[in-house]
C-alpha positions, 0 to 999 in steps of 0.5 A: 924169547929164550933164557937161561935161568940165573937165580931163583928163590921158593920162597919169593918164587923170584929170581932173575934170567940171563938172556942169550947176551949175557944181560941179567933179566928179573922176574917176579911172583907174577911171571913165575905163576904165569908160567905154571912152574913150581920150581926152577933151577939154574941152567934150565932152558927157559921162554920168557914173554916181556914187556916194556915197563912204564915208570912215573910220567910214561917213561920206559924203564926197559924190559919186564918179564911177565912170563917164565916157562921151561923152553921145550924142544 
């Protein structure tokens, strides 16, 4: 899936994705370091992989990022 970057901070290597709609996606130290970047600024193009996330008892709380890469054309 395609994103745009939103939000990052070095610091954290958090920040959050817009997706194509507009919705505001976070992402964790997790899913940057999967990505193997080691920044990222907003606008850039990116892909991202996610997963529904599990809360307590199994109920899913929506989508999590756990991967964020620069998009190549």
């Amino acid at each position: 899936m395609q994103a745009t970057a939103y939000t990052y901070d070095p610091e954290t290597r958090s920040g959050q994705v817009l997706l194509d709609d507009g919705t505001p996606l976070p992402f964790d130290a997790a899913a940057f370091d999967a990505g193997g970047l080691r920044l990222l600024r907003p606008g850039q193009r990116v892909r991202i992989e996610t997963e529904t996330a599990q809360g307590a008892e199994g109920a899913s709380e929506g989508r999590r990022i756990t991967l964020v890469t620069l998009q190549t054309f």
